[in-house]
C-alpha positions in Angstrom: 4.6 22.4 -7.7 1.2 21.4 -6.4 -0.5 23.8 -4.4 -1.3 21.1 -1.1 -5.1 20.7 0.2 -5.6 22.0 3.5 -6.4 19.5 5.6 -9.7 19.5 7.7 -10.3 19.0 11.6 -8.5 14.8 11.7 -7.2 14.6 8.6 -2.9 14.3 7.9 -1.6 16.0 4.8 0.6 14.0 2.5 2.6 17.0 1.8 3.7 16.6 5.6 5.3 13.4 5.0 9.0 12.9 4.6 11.1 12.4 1.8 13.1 10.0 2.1 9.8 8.0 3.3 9.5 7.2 7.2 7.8 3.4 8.3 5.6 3.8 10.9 3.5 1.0 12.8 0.0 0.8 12.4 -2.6 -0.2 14.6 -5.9 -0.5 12.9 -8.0 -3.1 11.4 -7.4 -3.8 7.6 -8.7 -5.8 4.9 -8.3 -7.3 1.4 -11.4 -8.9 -0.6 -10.9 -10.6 -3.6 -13.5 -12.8 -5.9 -16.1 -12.5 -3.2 -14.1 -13.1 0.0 -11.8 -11.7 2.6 -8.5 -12.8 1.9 -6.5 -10.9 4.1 -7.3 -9.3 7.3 -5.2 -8.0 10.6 -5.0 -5.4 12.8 -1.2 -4.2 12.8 0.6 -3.2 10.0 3.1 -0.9 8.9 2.6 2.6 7.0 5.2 3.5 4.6 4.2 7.4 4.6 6.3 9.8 1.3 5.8 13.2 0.3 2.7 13.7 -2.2 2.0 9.8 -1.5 -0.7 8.3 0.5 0.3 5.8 2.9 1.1 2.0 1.6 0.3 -0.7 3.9 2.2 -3.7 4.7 0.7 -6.4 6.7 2.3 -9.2 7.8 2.3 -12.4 5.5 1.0 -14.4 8.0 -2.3 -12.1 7.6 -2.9 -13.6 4.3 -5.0 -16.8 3.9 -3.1 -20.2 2.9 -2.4 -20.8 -0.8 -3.7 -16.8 -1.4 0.0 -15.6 -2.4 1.3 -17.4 -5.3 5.0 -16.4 -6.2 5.2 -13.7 -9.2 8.1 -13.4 -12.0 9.9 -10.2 -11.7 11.1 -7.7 -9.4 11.2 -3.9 -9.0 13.6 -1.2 -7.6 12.7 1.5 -5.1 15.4 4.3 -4.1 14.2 3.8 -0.6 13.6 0.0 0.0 15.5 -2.0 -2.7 14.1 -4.5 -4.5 10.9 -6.0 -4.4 9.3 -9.4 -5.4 6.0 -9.2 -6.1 3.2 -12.1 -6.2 -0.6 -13.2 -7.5 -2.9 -13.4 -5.6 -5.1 -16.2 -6.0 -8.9 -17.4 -4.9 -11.0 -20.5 -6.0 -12.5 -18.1 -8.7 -9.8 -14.8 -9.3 -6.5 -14.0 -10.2 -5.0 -11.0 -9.7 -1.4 -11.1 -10.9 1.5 -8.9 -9.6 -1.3 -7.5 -7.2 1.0 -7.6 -4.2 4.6 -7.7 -3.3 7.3 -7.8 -0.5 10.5 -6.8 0.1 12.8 -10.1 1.4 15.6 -8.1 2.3 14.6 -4.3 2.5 17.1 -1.4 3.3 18.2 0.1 6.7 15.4 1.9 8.0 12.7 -1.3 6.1 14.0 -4.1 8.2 10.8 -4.3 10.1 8.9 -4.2 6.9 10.9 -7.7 5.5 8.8 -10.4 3.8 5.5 -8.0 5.2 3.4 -7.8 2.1 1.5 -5.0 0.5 -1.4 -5.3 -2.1 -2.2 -2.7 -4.9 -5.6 -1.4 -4.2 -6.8 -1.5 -7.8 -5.9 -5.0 -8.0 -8.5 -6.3 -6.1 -12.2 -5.6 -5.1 -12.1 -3.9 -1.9 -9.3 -3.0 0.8 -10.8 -1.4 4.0 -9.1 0.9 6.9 -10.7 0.6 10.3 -13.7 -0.2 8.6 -13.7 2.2 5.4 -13.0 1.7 1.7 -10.0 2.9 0.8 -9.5 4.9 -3.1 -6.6 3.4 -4.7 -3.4 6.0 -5.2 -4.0 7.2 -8.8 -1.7 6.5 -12.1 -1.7 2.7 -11.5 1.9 2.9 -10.9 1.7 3.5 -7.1 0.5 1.8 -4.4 -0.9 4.3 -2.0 -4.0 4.1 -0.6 -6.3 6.9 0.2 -9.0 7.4 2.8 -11.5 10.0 4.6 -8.2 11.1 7.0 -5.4 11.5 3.7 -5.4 15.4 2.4 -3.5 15.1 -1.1 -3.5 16.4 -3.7 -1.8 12.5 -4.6 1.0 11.9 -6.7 -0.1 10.0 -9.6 -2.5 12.7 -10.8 -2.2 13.9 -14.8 0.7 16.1 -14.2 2.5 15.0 -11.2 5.0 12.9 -12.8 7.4 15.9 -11.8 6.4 16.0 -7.8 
């Protein structure tokens, strides 16, 4: 097991989080750029926050701009929220497939989270948190997303495939 980081003066461990993973709501400004432009922005979303994960974001679909999210093929499982769809997301000059994805019918406990979409950091140029660059979760598998206020150390890591 991972010895945790302590946190400093603001900042929330992820080894505080729950497992099973809670939702929270989030009020905070948030932003996706891809190819050279913003093309998501809002300022409520929801945090899904797990054990050794840093927080994913899911902002509501509406936040995204028109013709942005093109349908994906596929679909994923998640113990906690069932099954997710996942789509490309698309500007006049970049594609970024299987970049984001949503779950249409989530679990008991998700409800609030259906058809709210969540992008994968590494996918695209820049995601922001009240104003900061976020660090995408490492491993490329997860799609966590870490600021100046996450203490890890993150799930994803060489080694934490055990966690």
């Amino acid at each position: 097991m991972p010895v945790p980081d302590k946190p400093r003066p603001g900042q929330e461990s992820v080894w505080d989080y729950p497992r099973p993973p809670r939702l929270e709501e989030f009020a905070g400004s948030i932003t996706v750029e891809l190819g050279g432009q913003v093309i998501a922005s809002t300022d409520r979303a929801w945090r899904v926050l797990e054990t050794s994960h840093p927080p994913t974001y899911y902002l509501p679909a509406e936040s995204f701009g028109d013709g942005v999210l093109r349908p994906a093929d596929g679909a994923s499982w998640c113990e906690w929220k069932g099954q997710a769809s996942y789509f490309d997301l698309v500007t006049p000059t970049v594609v970024a497939p299987r970049a984001a994805w949503t779950y249409r019918s989530p679990t008991r406990g998700f409800t609030a989270i259906a058809g709210a979409v969540a992008v994968m950091a590494a996918a695209v140029d820049r995601c922001t948190v009240n104003g900061e660059d976020v660090v995408p979760q490492p491993g490329g598998f997860y799609g966590g997303w870490i600021n100046s206020w996450i203490a890890g150390p993150f799930k994803g890591v060489p080694g934490s495939m055990g966690w």
